[in-house]
C-alpha positions as CSV (number, residue, x, y, z in Angstrom):
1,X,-10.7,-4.0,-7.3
2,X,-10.7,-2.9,-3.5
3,X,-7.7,-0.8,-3.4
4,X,-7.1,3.0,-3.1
5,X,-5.7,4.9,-5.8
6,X,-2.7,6.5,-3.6
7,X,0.4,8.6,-5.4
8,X,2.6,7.2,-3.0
9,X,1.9,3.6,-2.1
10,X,3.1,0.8,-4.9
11,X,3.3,2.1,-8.1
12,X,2.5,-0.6,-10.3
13,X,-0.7,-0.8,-8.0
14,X,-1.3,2.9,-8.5
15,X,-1.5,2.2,-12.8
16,X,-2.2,-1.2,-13.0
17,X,-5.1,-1.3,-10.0
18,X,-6.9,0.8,-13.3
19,X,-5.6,0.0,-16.3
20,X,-5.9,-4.0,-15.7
21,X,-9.8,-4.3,-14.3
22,X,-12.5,-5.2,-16.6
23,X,-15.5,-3.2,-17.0
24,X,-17.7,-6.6,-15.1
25,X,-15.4,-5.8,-12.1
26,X,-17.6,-3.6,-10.6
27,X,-21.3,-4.3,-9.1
28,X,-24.1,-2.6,-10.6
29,X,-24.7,0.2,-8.8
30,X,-21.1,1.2,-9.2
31,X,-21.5,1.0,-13.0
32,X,-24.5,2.9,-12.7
33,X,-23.4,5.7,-10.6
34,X,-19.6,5.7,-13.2
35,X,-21.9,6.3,-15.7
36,X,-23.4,9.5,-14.6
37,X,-20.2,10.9,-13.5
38,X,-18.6,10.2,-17.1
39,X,-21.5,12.0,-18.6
40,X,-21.1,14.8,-15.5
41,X,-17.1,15.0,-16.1
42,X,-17.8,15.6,-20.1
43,X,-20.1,18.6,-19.2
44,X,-17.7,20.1,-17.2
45,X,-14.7,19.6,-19.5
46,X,-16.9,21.5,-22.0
47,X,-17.2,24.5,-19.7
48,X,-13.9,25.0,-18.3
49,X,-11.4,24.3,-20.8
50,X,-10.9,20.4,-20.1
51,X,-10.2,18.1,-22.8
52,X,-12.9,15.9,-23.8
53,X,-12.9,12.2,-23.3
54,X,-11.8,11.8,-27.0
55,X,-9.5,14.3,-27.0
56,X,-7.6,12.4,-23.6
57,X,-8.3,8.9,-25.2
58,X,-6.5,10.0,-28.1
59,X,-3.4,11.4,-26.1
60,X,-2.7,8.1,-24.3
61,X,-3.2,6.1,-27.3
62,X,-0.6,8.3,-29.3
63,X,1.6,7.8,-26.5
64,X,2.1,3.9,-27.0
65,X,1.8,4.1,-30.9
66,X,4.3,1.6,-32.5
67,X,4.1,-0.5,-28.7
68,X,2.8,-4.2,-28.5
69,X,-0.1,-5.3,-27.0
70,X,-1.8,-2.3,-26.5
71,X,-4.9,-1.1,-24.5
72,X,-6.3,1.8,-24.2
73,X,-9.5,2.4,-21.5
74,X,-11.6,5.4,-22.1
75,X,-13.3,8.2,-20.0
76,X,-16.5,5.3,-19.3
77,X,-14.6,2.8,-18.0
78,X,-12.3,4.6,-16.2
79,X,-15.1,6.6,-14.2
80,X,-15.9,3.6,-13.3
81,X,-12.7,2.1,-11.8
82,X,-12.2,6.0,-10.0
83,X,-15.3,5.4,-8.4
84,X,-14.5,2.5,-7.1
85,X,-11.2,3.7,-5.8
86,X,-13.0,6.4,-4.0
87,X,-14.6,4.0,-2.0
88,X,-12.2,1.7,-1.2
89,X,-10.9,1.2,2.3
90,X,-7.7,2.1,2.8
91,X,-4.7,-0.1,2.2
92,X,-3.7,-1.5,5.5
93,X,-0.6,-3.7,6.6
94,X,2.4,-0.8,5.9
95,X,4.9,-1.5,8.2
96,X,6.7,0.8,9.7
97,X,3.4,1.6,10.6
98,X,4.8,5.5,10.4
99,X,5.2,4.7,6.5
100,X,1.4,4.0,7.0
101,X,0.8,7.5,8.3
102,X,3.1,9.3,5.6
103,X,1.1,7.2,2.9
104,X,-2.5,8.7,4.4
105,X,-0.6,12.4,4.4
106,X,0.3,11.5,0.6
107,X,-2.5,10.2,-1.0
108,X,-5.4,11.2,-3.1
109,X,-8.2,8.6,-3.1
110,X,-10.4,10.8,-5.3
111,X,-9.7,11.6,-8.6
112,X,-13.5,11.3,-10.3
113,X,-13.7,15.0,-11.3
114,X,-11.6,14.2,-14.0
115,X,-12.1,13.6,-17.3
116,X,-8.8,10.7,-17.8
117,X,-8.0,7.4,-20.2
118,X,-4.9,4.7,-19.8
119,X,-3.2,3.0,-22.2
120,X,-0.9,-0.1,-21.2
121,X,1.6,-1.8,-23.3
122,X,3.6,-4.5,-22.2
123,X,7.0,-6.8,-23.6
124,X,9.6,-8.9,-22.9
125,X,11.5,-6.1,-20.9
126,X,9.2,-3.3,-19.8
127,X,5.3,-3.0,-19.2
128,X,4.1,0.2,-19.7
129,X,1.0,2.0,-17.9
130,X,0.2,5.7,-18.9
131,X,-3.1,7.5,-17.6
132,X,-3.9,11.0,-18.3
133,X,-6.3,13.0,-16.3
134,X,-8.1,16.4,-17.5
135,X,-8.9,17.8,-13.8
136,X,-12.7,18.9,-13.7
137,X,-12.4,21.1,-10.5
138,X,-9.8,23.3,-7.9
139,X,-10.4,20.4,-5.1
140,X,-9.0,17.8,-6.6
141,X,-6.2,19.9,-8.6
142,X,-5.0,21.2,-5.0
143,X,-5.0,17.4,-3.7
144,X,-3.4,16.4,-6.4
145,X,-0.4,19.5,-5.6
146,X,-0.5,18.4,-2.1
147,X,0.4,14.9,-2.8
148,X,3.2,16.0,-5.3
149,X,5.0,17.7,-2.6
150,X,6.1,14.6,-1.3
151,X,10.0,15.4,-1.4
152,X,11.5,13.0,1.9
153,X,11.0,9.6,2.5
154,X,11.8,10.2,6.2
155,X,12.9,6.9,6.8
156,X,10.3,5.0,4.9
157,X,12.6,4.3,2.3
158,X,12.4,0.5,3.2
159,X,8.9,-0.5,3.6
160,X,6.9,-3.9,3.3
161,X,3.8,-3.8,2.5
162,X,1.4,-7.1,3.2
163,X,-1.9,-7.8,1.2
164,X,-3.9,-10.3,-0.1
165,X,-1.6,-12.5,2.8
166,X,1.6,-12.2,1.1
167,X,4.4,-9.7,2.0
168,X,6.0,-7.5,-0.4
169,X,9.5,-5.9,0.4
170,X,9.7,-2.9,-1.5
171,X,13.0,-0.6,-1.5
172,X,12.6,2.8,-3.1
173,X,13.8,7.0,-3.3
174,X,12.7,9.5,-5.1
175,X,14.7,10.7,-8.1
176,X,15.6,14.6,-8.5
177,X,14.8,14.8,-12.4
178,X,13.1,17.2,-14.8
179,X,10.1,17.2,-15.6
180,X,8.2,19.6,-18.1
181,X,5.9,20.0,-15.7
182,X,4.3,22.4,-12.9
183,X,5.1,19.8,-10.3
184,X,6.7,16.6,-10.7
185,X,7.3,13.3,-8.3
186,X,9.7,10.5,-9.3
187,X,9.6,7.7,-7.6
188,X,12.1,4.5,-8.1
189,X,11.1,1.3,-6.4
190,X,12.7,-2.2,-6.4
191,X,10.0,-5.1,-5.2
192,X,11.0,-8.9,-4.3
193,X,8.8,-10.9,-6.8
194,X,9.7,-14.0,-5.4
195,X,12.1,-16.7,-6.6
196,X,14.6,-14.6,-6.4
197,X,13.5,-12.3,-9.3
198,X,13.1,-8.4,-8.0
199,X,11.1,-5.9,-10.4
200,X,12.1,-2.2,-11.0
201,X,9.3,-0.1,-11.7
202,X,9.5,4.0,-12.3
203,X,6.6,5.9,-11.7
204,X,6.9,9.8,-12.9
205,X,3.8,11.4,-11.5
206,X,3.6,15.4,-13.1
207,X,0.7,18.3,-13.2
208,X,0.6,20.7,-15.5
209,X,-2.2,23.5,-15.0
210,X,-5.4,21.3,-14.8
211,X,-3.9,18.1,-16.7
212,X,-2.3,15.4,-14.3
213,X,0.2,12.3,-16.0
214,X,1.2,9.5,-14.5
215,X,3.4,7.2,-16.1
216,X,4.7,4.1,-14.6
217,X,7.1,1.8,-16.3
218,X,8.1,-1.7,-14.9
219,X,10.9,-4.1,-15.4
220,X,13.0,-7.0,-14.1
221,X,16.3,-6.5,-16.5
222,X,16.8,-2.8,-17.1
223,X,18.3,-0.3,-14.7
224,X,16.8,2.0,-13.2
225,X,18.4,5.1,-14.5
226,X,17.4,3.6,-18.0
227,X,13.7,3.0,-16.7
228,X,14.1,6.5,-15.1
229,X,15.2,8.3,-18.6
230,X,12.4,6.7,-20.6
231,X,9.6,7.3,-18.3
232,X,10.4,10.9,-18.2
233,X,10.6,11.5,-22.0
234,X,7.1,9.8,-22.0
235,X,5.8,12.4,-19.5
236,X,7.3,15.2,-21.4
237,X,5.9,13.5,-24.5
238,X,1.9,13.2,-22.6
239,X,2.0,17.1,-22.5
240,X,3.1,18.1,-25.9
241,X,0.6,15.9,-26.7
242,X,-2.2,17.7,-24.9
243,X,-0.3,20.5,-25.9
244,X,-1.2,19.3,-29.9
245,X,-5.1,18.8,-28.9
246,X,-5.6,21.8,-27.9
247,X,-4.8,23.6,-30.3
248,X,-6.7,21.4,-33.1
């Protein structure tokens, strides 16, 4: 994987750039250095109130209880897909190239102080990507906030996006709803797939004190405003569950 994790570019490529690469994806040293910033996250979790890798593995897997074909990618491999996302270049070929510049302002490519998992379900009608992150320090919290503040498009509400050779039209807006959260951003976005088929996906991106959810949901037969409703009783959903950790 060679992209950026950015809140505001694609959102399927924000979840899925995580939740769908293998642990072999990843050279050596990048497995190497994961692995001492897992163990580094865990250590800071235990000093300043953070949930554990268990206790965040067992939030996102609650969350998609009763789903098919489940996953679920731990604090391990998931330090080691951050890392590589940290050193990513960054994702290059927005047009208007203004969009381009409003994606930089809105992005957080560094989200390793964190101690996070992902679960993904997918089914006929609607994949599913949930990641939970337990932040490990104020820096990345504060980017985090920053990035959430996103509230106007400013004319980048049409926007194509070309990678890998291949250009994807992507139409989206932000959606005013309520979240149970500190800070919320909901983001609809309606891609071309090709062959005439064009994908919906809902991305619901919320922090709460130090714990950050992302949910992105993604279909090509529901509407929105159904996508919309579900992905934002999952978020609500992510922080009871913290919410029920905690207090165990």
């Amino acid at each position: 994987m060679t992209k950026r994790l950015t809140l505001w570019a694609l959102p399927l490529a924000v979840s899925m750039m995580l939740a769908g690469c293998s642990s072999n994806s990843a050279s050596e040293p990048a497995q190497s250095a994961a692995s001492t910033t897992s163990v580094d996250s865990q250590k800071e979790a235990a000093s300043d109130g953070a949930l554990t890798a268990e206790q965040v593995k067992s939030v996102a897997s609650k969350l998609m209880e009763g789903d098919n074909a489940v996953q679920v990618v731990g604090n391990e491999q998931m330090q080691q897909q951050l890392e590589i996302a940290k050193n990513a270049k960054a994702p290059s070929g927005i047009k208007p190239e203004k969009c381009a510049e409003l994606n930089a302002k809105y992005s957080v490519t560094d989200l390793t102080a964190s101690v996070s998992a992902t679960a993904t379900s997918s089914s006929e009608s609607v994949g599913k990507v949930v990641q939970v992150f337990s932040l490990t320090d104020d820096a990345t919290r504060n980017n985090v906030s920053q990035a959430l503040t996103l509230d106007d498009l400013e004319g980048c509400e049409n926007v194509t996006v070309e990678t890998g050779g291949e250009k994807i039209e992507t139409e989206r807006q932000i959606l005013p709803l309520d979240v149970k959260a500190d800070q919320s951003l909901t983001m609809s976005t309606q891609m071309d797939a090709g062959g005439g088929q064009l994908l919906t996906s809902i991305v619901v991106q919320a922090l709460r004190d130090g714990d950050f959810v992302l949910v992105t949901l993604q279909t090509g037969s529901q509407q929105a405003a159904e996508l919309a409703a579900q992905a934002v009783e999952l978020t609500d959903r992510a922080f009871a569950e913290i919410d029920a950790v905690r207090k165990q």
